[in-house]
GUTILO-20411 format. One record per residue (C-alpha): residue in one letter; chain; x, y, z. Coordinates in Angstrom, 1 decimal, decimal comma. Example, Ala and Ser with C-alpha at 12.3 -4.5 7.8 and 13.67 -1.06 7.14 Angstrom:
+------+-----+--------+--------+--------+
: type : mol :      X :      Y :      Z :
+------+-----+--------+--------+--------+
:    A :   A :   12,3 :   -4,5 :    7,8 :
:    S :   A :   13,7 :   -1,1 :    7,1 :
+------+-----+--------+--------+--------+
This chain:
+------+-----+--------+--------+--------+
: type : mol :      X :      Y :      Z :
+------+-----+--------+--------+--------+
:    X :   A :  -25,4 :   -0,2 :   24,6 :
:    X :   A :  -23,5 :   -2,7 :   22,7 :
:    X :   A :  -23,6 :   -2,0 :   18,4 :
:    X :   A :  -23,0 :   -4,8 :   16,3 :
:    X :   A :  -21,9 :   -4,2 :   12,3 :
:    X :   A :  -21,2 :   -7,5 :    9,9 :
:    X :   A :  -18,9 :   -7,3 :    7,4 :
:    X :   A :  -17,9 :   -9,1 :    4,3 :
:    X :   A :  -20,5 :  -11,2 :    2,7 :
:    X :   A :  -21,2 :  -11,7 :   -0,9 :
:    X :   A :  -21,6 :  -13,7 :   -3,9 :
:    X :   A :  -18,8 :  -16,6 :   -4,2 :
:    X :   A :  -18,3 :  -19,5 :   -6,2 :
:    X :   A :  -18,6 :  -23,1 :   -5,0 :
:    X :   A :  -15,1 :  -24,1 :   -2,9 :
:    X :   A :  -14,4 :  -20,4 :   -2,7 :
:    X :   A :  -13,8 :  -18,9 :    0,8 :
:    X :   A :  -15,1 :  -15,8 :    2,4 :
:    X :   A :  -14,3 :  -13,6 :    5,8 :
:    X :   A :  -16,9 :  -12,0 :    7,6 :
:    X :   A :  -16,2 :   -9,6 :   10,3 :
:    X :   A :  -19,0 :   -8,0 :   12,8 :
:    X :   A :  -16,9 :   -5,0 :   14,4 :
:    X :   A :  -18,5 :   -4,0 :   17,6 :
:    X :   A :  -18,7 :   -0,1 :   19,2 :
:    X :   A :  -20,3 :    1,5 :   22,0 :
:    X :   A :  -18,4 :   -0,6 :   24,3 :
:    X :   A :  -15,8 :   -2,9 :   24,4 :
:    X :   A :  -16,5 :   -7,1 :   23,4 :
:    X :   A :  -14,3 :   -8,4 :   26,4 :
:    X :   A :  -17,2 :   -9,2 :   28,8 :
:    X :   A :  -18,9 :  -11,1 :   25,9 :
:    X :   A :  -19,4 :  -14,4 :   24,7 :
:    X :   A :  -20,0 :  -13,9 :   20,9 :
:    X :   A :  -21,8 :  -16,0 :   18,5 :
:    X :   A :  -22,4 :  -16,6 :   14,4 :
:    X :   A :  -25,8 :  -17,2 :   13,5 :
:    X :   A :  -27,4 :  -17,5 :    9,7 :
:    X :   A :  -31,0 :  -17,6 :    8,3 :
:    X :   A :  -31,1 :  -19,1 :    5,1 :
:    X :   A :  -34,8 :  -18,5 :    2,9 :
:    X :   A :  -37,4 :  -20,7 :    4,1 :
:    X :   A :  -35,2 :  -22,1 :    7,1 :
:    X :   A :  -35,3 :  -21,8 :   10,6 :
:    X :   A :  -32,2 :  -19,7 :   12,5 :
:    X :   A :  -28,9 :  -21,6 :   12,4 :
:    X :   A :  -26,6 :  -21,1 :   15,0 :
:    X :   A :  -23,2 :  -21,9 :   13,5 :
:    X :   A :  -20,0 :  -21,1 :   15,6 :
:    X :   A :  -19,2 :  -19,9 :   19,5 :
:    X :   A :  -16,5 :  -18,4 :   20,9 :
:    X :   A :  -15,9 :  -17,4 :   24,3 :
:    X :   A :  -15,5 :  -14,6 :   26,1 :
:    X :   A :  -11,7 :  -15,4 :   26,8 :
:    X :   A :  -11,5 :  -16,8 :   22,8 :
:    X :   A :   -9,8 :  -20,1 :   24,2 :
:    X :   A :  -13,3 :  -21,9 :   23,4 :
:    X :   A :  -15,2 :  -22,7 :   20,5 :
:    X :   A :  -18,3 :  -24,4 :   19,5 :
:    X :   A :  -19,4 :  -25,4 :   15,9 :
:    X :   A :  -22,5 :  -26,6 :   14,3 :
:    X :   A :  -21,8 :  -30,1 :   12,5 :
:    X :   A :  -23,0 :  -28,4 :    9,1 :
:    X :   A :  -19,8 :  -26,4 :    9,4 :
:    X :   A :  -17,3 :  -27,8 :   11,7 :
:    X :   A :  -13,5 :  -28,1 :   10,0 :
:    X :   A :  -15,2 :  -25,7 :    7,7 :
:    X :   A :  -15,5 :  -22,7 :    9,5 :
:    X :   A :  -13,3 :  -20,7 :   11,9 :
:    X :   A :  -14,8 :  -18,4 :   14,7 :
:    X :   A :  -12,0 :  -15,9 :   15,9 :
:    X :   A :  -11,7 :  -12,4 :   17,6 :
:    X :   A :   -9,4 :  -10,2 :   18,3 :
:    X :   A :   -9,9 :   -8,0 :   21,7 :
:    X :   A :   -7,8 :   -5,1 :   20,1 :
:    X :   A :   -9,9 :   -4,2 :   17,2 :
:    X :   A :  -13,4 :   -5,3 :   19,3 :
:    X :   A :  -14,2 :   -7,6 :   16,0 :
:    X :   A :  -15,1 :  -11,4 :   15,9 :
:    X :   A :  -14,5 :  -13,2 :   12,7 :
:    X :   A :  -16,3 :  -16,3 :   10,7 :
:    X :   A :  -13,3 :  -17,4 :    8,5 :
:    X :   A :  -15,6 :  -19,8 :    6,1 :
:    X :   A :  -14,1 :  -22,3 :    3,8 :
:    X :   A :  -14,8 :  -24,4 :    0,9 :
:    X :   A :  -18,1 :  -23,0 :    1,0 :
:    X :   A :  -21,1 :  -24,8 :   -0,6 :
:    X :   A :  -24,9 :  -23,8 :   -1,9 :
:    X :   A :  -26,4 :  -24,7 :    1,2 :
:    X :   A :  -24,2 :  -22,2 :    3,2 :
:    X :   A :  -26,2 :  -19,5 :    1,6 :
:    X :   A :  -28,1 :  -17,5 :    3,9 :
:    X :   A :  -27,9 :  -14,1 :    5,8 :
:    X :   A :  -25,6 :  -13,8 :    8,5 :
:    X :   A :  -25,6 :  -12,3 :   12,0 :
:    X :   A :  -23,4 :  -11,9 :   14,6 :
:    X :   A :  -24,7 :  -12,0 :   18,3 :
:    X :   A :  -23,6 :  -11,5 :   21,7 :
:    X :   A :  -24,3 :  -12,1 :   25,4 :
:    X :   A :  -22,8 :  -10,9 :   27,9 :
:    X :   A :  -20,6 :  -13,6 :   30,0 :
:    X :   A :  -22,4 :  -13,3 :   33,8 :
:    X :   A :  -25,9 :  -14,1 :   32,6 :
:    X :   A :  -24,3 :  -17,5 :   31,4 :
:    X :   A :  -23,6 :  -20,9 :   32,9 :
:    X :   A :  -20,1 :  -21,4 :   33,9 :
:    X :   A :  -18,2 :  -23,4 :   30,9 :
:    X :   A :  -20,9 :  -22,3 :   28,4 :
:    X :   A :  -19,4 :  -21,5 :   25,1 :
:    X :   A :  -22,6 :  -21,1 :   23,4 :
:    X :   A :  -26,1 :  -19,5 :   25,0 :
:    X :   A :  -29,4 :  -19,7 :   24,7 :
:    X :   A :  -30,3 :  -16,2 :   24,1 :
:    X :   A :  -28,1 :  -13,3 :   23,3 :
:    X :   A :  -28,5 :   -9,4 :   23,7 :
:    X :   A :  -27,3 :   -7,8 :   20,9 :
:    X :   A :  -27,5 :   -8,5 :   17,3 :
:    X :   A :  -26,3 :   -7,0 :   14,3 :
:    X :   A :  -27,9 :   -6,4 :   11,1 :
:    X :   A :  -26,9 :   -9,1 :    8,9 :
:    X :   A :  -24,5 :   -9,8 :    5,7 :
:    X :   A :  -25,7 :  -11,6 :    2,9 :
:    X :   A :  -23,4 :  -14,7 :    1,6 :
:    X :   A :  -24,6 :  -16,3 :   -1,9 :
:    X :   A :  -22,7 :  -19,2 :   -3,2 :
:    X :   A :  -23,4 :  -20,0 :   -6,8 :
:    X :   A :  -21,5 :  -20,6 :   -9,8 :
+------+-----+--------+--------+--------+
C-alpha cells in the first residue's frame, strides 16, 4: 500500500512563492505516474501538474503553466509543486495523487483516475 504525505502549504502574500512536497512510504514512487490536484471552496477538483513515471514528462493546467513546476526526485520517493508568483485564485487545498504506470495508456502523462491520494495541504494567498 502506497502512503501519500503533502507538505508545505500555508499562508503567502500575493507574488510570493511556495514549495509543496508529498513524500511517499510504503513503497517506492518509481512505478508511478504522480499528479498535483487542488480544491478550492466552492469549486470543482482541479488537476494542476503531471509528471511521469520516468520524470522526463510534464503536463500543466493553463491556470498554472510557466507558473508552476512539477518535479520528483526517485531518491527521497517525493514529488514537488514548485509554485510561483502565486495569486488569490491559487488558494485551495492541495493533494497529491498517484497511479500506477501499467494501468495507463502508453505516452499518458496525466490519467484519469489515480489510486492513492494524500491528505491535503492548505495554501492561502492573501495580503
Amino acid at each position: 500500500q502506497l502512503q501519500l504525505v503533502e507538505a508545505g502549504g500555508g499562508l503567502v502574500q500575493p507574488g510570493k512563492s511556495l514549495r509543496l512536497s508529498c513524500v511517499a512510504s510504503g513503497r517506492g514512487l518509481d512505478y508511478y505516474a504522480l499528479s498535483w490536484f487542488r480544491r478550492a471552496p466552492g469549486k470543482e477538483r482541479e488537476r494542476v501538474a503531471c509528471i511521469s513515471k520516468d520524470g522526463r514528462s510534464t503536463n500543466y493546467s493553463s491556470t498554472v503553466k510557466g507558473r508552476f513546476t512539477i518535479s520528483r526526485d526517485s531518491a527521497k520517493n517525493t514529488v514537488y509543486l514548485e509554485m510561483n508568483n502565486l495569486q488569490p485564485d491559487d488558494t485551495a487545498v492541495y493533494y497529491c495523487a498517484a497511479r500506477n504506470f501499467i494501468l495507463m495508456y502508453a505516452g499518458d502523462v496525466c490519467s484519469k483516475i489515480y489510486d492513492y491520494w494524500g491528505q491535503g495541504t492548505q495554501v492561502t494567498v492573501s495580503s
